[in-house]
Backbone as numpy.savetxt, mean C-alpha at the origin, in Angstrom:
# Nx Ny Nz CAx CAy CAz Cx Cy Cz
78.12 18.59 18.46 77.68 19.97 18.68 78.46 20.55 19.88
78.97 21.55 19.49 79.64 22.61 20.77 78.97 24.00 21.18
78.54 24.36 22.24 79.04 25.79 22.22 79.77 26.74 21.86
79.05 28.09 21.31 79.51 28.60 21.07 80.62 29.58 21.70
81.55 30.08 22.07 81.79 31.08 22.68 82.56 32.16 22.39
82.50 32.90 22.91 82.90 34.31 22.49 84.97 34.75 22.80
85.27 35.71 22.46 86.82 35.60 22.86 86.99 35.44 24.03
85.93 35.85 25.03 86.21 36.11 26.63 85.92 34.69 27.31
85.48 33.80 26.24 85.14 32.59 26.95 83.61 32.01 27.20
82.84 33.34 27.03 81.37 33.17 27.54 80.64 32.82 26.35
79.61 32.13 26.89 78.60 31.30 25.47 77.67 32.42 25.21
77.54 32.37 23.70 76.95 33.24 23.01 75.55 33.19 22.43
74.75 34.25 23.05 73.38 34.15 23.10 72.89 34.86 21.70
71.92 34.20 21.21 71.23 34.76 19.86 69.44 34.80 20.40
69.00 35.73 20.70 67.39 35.67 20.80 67.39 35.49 21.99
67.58 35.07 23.02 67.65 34.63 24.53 67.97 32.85 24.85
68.40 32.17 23.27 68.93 30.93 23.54 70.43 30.50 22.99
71.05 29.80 23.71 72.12 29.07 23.52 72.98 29.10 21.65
73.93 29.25 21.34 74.41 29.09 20.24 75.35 28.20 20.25
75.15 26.83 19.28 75.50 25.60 18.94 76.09 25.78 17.64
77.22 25.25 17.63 78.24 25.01 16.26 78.24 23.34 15.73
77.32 23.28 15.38 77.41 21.83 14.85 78.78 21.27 13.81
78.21 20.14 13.91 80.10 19.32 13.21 80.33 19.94 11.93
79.46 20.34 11.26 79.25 20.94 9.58 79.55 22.14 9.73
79.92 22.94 10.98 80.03 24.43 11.27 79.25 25.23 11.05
77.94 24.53 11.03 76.80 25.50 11.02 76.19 25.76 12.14
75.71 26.96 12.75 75.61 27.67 13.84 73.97 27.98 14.28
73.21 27.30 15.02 72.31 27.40 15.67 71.73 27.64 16.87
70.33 28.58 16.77 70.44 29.10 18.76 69.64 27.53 19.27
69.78 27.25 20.18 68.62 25.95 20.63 67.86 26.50 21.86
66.68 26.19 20.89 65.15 26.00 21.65 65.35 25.17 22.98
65.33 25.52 23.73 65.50 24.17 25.03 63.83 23.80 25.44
63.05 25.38 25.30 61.60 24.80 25.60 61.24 24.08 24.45
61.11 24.27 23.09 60.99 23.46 22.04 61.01 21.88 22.64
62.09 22.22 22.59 62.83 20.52 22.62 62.51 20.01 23.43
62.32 20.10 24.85 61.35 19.51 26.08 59.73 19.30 26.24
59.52 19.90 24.62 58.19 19.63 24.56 57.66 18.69 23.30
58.90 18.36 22.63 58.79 17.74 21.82 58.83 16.43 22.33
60.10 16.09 22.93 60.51 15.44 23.48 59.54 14.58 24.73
58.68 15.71 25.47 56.88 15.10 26.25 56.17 14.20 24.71
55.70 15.23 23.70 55.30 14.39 22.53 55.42 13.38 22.25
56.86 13.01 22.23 57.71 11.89 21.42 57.12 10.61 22.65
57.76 10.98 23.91 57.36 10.14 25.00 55.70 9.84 24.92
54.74 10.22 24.64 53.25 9.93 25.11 52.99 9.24 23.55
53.35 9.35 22.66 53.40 8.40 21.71 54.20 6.81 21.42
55.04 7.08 21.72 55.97 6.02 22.68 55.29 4.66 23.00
54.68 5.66 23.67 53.88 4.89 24.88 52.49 4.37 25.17
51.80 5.20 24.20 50.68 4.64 23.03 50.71 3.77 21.88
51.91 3.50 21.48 52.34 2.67 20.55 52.69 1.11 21.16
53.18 1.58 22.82 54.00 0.02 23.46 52.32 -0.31 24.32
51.42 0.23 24.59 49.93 -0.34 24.70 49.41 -1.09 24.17
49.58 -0.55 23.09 48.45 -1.36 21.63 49.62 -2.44 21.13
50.70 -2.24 21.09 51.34 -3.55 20.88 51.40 -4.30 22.28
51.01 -4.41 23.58 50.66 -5.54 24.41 49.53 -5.93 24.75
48.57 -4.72 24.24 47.04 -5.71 23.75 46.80 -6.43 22.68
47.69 -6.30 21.59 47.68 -7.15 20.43 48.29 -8.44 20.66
49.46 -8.44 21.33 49.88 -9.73 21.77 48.85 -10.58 23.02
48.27 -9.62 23.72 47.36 -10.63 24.62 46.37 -10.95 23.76
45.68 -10.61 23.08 44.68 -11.38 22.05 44.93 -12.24 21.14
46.83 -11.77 20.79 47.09 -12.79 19.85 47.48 -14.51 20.94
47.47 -14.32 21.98 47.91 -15.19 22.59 46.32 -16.11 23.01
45.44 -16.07 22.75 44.16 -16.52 23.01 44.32 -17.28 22.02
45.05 -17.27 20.69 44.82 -18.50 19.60 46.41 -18.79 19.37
47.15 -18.97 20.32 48.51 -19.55 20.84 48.70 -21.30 20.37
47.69 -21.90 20.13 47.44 -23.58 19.74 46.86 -23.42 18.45
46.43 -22.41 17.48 45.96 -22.50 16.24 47.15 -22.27 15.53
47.59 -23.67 15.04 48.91 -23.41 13.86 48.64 -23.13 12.65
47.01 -23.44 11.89 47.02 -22.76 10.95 45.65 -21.66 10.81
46.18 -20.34 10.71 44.76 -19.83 10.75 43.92 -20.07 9.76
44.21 -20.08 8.17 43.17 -20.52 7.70 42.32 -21.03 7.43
42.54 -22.40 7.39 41.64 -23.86 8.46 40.25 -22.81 9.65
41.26 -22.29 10.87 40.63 -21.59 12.04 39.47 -20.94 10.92
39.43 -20.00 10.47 38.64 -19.07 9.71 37.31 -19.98 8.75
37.95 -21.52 8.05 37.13 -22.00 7.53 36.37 -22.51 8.44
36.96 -22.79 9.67 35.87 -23.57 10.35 34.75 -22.77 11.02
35.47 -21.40 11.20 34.57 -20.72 11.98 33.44 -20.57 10.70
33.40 -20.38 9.38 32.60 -19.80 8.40 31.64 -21.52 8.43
32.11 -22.88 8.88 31.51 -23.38 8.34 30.24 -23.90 9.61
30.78 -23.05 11.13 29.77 -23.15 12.04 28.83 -22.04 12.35
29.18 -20.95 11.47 27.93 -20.18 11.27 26.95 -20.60 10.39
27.43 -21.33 9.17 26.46 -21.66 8.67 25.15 -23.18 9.05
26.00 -23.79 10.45 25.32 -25.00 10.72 24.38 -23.92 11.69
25.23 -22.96 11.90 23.57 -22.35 13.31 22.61 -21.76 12.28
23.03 -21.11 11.58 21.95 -20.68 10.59 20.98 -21.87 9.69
21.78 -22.99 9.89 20.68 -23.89 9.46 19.63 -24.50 10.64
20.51 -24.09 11.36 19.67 -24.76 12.46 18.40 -23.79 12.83
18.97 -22.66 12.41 17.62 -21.32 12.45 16.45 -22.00 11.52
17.09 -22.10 10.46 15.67 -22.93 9.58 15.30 -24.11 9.68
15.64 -25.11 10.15 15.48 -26.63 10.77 14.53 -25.99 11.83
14.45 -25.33 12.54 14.33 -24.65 13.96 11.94 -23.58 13.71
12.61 -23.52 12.44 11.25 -22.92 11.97 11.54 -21.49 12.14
12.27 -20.96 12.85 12.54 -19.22 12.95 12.63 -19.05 11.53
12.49 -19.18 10.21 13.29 -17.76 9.55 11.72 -18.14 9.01
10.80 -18.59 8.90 9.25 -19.29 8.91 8.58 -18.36 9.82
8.99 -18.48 10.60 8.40 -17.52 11.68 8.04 -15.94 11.14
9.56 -15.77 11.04 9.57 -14.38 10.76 9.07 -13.74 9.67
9.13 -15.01 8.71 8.38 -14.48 7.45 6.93 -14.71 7.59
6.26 -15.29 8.38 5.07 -15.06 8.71 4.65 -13.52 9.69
5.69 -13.53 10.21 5.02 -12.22 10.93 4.89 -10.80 10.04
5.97 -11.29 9.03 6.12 -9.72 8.29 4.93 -10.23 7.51
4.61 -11.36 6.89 3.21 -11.62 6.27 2.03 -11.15 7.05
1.85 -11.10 8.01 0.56 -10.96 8.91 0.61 -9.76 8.83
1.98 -9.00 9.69 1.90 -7.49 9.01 1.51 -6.58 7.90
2.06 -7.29 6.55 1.68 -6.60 5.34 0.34 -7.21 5.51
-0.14 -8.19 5.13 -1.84 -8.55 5.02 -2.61 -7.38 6.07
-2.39 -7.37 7.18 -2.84 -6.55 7.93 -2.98 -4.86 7.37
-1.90 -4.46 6.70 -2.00 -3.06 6.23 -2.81 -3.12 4.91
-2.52 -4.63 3.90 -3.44 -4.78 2.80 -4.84 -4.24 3.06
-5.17 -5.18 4.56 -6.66 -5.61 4.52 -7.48 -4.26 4.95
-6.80 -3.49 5.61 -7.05 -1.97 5.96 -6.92 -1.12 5.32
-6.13 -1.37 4.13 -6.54 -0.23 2.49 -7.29 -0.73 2.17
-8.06 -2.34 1.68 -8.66 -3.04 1.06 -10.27 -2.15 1.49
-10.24 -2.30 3.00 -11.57 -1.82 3.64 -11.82 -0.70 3.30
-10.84 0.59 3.61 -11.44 1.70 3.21 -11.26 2.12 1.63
-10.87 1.36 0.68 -10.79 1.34 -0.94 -12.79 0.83 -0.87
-12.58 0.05 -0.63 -14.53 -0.91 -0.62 -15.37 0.51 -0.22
-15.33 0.98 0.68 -15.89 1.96 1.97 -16.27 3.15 0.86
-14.46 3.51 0.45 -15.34 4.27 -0.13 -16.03 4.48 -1.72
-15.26 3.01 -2.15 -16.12 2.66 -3.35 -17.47 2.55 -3.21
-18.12 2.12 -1.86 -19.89 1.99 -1.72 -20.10 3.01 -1.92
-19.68 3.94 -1.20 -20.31 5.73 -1.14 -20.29 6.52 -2.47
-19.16 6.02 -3.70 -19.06 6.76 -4.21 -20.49 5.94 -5.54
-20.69 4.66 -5.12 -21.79 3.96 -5.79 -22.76 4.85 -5.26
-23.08 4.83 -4.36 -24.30 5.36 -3.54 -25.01 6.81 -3.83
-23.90 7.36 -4.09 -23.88 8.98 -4.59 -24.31 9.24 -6.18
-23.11 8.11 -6.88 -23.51 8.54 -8.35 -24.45 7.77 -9.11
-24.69 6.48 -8.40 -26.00 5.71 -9.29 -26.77 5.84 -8.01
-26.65 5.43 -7.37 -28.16 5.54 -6.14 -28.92 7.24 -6.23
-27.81 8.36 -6.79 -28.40 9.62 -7.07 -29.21 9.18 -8.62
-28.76 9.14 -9.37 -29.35 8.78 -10.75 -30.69 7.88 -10.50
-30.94 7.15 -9.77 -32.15 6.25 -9.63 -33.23 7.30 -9.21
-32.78 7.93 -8.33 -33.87 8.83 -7.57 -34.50 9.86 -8.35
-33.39 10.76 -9.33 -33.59 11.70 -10.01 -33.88 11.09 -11.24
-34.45 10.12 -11.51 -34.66 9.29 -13.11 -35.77 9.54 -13.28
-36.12 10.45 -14.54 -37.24 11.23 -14.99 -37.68 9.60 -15.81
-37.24 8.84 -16.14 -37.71 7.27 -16.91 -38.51 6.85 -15.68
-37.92 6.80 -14.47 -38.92 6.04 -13.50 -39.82 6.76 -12.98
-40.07 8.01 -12.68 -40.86 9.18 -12.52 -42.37 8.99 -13.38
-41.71 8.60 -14.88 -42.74 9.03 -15.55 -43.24 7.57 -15.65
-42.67 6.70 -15.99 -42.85 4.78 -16.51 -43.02 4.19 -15.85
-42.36 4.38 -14.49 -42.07 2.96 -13.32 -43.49 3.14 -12.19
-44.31 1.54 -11.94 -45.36 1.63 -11.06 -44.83 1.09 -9.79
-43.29 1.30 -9.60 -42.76 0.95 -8.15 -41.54 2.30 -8.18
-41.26 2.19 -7.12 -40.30 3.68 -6.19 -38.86 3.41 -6.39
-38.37 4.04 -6.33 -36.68 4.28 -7.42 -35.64 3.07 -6.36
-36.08 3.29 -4.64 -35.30 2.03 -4.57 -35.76 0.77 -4.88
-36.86 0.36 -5.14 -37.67 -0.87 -5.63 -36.61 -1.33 -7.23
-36.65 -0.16 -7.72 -36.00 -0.45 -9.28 -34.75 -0.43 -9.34
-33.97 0.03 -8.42 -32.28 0.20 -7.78 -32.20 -0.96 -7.39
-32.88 -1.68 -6.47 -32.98 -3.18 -6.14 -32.88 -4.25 -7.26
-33.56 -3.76 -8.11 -33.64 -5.08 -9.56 -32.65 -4.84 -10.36
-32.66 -3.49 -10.49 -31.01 -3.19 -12.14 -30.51 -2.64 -11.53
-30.07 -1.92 -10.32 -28.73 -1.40 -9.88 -27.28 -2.02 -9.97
-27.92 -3.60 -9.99 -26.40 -4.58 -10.31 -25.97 -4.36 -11.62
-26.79 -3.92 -12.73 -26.44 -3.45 -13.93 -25.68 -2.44 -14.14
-25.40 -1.22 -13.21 -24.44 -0.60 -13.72 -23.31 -0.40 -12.61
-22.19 -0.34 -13.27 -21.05 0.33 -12.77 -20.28 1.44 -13.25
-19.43 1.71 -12.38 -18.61 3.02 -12.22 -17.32 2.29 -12.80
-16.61 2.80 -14.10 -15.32 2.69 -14.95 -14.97 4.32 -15.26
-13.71 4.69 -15.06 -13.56 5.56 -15.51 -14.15 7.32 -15.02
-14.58 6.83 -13.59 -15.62 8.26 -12.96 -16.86 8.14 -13.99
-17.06 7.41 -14.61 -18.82 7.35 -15.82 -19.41 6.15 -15.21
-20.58 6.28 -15.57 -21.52 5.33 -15.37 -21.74 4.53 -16.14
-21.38 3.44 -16.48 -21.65 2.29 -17.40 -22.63 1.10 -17.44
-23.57 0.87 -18.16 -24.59 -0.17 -17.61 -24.20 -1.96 -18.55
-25.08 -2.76 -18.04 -24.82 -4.00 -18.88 -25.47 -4.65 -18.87
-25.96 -5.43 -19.82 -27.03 -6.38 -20.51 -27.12 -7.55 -19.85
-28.06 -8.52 -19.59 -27.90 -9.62 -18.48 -26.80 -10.69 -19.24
-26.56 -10.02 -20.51 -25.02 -10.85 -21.24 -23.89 -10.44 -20.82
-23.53 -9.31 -19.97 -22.37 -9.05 -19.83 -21.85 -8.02 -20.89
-22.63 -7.24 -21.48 -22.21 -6.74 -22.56 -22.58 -5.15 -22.35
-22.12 -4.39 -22.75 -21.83 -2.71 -22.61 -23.16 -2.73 -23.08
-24.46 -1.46 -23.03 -25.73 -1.47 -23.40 -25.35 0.15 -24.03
-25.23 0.18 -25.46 -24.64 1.60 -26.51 -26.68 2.13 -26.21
-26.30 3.62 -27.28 -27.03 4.24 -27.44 -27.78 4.25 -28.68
-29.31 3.98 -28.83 -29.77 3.90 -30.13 -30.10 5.10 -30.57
-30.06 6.56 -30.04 -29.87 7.39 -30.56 -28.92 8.48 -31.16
-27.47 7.42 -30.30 -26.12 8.14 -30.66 -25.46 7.00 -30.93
-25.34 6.03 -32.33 -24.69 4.95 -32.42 -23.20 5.27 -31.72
-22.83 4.42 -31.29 -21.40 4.49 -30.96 -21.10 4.59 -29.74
-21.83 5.78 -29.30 -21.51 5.73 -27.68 -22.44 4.77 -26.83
-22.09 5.01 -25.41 -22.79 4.22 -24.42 -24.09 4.99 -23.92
-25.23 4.33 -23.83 -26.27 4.78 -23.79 -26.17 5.06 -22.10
-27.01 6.34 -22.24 -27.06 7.35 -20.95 -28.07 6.50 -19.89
-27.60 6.87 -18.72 -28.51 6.39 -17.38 -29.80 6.08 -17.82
-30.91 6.43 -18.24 -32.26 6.35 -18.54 -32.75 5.75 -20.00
-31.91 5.78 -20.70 -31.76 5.13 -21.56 -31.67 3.95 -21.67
-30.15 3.49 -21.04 -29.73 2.05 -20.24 -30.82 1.32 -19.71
-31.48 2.01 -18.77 -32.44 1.58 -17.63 -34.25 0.89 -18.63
-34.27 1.88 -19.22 -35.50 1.82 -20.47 -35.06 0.82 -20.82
-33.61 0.08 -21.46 -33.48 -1.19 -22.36 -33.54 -2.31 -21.46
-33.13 -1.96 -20.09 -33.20 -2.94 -19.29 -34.61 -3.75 -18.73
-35.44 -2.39 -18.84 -36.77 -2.84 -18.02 -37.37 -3.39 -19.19
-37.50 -3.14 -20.47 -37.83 -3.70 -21.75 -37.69 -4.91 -21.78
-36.41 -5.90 -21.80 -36.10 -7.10 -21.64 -36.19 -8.36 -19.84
-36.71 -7.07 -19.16 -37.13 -7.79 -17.84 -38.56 -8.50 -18.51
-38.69 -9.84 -18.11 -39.71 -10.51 -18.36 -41.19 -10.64 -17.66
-41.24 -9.71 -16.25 -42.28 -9.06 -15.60 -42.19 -7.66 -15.95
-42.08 -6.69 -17.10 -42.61 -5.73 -16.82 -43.40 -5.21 -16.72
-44.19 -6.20 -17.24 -46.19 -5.57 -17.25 -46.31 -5.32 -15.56
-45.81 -5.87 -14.65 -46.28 -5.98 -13.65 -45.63 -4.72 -12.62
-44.23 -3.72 -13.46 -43.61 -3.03 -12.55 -43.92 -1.27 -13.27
-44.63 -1.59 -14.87 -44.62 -0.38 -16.02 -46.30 0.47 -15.24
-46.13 1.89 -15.47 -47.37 2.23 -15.21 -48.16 1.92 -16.36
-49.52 2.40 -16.48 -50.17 2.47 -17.77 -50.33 3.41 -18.69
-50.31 2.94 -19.72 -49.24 3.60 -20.69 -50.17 5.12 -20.94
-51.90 4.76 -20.72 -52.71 5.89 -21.12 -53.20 5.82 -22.43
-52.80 4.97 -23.11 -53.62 4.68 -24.27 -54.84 3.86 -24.35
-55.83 3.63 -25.46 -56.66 2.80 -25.04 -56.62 1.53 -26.74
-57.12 0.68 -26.20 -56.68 0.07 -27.50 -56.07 -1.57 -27.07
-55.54 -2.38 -27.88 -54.78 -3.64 -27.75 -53.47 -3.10 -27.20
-52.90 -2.00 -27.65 -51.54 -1.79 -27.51 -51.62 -1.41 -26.23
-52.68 -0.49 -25.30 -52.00 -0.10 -24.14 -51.38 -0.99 -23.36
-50.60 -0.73 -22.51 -50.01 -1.09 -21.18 -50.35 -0.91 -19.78
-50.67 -1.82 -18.70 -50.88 -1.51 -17.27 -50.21 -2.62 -16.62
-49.76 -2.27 -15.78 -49.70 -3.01 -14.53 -50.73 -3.57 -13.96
-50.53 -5.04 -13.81 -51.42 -6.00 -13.41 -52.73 -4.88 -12.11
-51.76 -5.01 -11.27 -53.06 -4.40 -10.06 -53.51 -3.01 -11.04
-52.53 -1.58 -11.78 -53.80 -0.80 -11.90 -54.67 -0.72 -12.84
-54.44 -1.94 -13.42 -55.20 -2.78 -14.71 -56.76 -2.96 -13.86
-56.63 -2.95 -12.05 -58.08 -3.61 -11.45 -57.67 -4.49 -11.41
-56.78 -5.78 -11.94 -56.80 -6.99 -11.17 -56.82 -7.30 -9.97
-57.39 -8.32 -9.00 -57.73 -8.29 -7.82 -57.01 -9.42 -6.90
-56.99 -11.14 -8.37 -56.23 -11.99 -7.88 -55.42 -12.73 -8.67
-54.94 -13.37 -8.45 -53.53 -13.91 -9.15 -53.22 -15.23 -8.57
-53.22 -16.10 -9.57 -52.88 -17.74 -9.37 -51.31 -18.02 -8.65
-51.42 -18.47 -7.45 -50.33 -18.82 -7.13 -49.06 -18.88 -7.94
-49.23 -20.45 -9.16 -48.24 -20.16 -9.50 -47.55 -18.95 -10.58
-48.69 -18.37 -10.76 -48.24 -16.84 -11.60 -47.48 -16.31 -10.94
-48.04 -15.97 -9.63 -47.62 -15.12 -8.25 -46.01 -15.34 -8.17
-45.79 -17.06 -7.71 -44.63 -17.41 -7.70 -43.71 -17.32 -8.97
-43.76 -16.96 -10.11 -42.91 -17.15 -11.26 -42.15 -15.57 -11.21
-42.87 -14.83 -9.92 -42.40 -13.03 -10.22 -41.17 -13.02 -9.44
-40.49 -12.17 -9.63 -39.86 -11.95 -8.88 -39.41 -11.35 -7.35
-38.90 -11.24 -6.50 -39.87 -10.77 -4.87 -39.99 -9.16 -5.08
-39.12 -8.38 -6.22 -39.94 -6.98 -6.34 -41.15 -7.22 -6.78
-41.36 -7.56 -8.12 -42.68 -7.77 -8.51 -43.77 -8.14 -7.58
-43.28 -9.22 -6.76 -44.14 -9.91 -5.94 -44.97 -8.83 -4.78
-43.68 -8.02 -4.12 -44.13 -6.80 -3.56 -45.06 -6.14 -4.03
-44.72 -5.46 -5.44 -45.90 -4.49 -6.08 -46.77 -5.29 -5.97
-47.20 -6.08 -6.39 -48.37 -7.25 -6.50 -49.16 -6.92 -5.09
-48.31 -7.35 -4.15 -49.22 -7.07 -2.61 -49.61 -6.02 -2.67
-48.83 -4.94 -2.37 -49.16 -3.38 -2.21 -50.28 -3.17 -3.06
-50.68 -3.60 -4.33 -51.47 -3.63 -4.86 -52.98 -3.94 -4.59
-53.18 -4.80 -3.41 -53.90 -5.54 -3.39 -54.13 -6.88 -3.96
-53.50 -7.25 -4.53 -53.63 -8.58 -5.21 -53.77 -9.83 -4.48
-54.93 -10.51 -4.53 -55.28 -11.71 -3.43 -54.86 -12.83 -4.42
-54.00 -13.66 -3.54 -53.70 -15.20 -4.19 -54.45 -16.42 -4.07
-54.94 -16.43 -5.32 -55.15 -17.42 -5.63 -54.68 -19.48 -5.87
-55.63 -20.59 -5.38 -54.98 -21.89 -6.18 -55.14 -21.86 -7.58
């Protein structure tokens, strides 16, 4: 590259820089700030490049006695796996799976409680309401709706948001006035107290007069009752019996 110059001798300016005749005779102005700043560029890369290649060699020089690395690599893979056994020889990975066990059981046992909690309440509401409001025990029963909630309340449950009752077989108790379906709260309850084997002792009287009527022992007037009669009742029965007045007899 030459300068350019003019007939008089003087170098010839294009834009406010220098004009260069390169070997090909092609004619360019030169950037001088350009080029001194490229040229800073070129240098700070340089020099970022000769860094990282003498930190690579000082690290590579830490395994300066390992002639073969792959060996190096197996061995390292085959002493992680002796510490990790030693974690389980050791009882830690036991550990830990007990704690996340204690954890989940812990969140189990605290849905478990309030699932129960509020399964009682929702017992409490829809059959403990039905006992109270039971026009069958109102009109039939010679003991008080929790007395009779006490004896067949274990008979029904809640399936389905309905009330379902069951036979001391385990068996669904249908409707004898609607074959097919499941017989309604008072209904249920009527088949149940039917097949209780003290009901003379829990039924009011029926109001008839005759062989057929029905009473309850005490408002029959009975006064006493043979021990082991006494004992064959059950402790509701046994209750009505007292409240009754009923003196025991040998």
């Amino acid at each position: 590259m030459k300068l350019k110059l003019d007939a008089d001798g003087h170098v010839v300016v294009e834009n406010g820089m220098p004009v260069y005749v390169h070997d090909d005779g092609k004619e360019i102005a030169f950037d001088a700030a350009q080029a001194v700043s490229k040229i800073s560029a070129l240098n700070g890369e340089a020099k970022a490049h000769r860094e990282a290649k003498e930190a690579a060699e000082a690290n590579l020089a830490k395994f300066a006695n390992i002639s073969d690395p792959a060996k190096a690599l197996e061995a390292l893979d085959m002493m992680t796996k002796i510490d990790q056994k030693k974690l389980i020889d050791a009882g830690a990975i036991d550990q830990v799976r007990a704690d996340i066990t204690k954890s989940f059981q812990t969140q189990l046992d605290e849905a478990n409680g309030k699932s129960q909690q509020l399964e009682q309440q929702l017992y409490g509401e829809m059959i403990g309401g039905r006992f109270v409001g039971s026009k069958f025990i109102q009109e039939k029963m010679a003991i008080p709706s929790d007395f009779v909630q006490a004896r067949f309340g274990k008979s029904f449950k809640i399936e389905d948001g309905k009330i379902v009752a069951y036979d001391p077989t385990g068996n669904k108790i249908y409707s004898r006035s609607k074959p097919g379906d499941l017989a309604d709260f008072d209904e249920a309850l009527e088949f149940l107290v039917e097949q209780y084997p003290q009901k003379d002792h829990i039924l009011k009287a029926s109001g008839n007069s005759g062989s057929g009527s029905q009473q309850s022992q005490h408002q029959a007037g009975q006064k006493t009752m043979k021990r082991g009669e006494f004992d064959s009742l059950d402790p509701i029965a046994r209750g009505t019996a007292l409240q009754g007045g009923i003196t025991i007899v040998d």
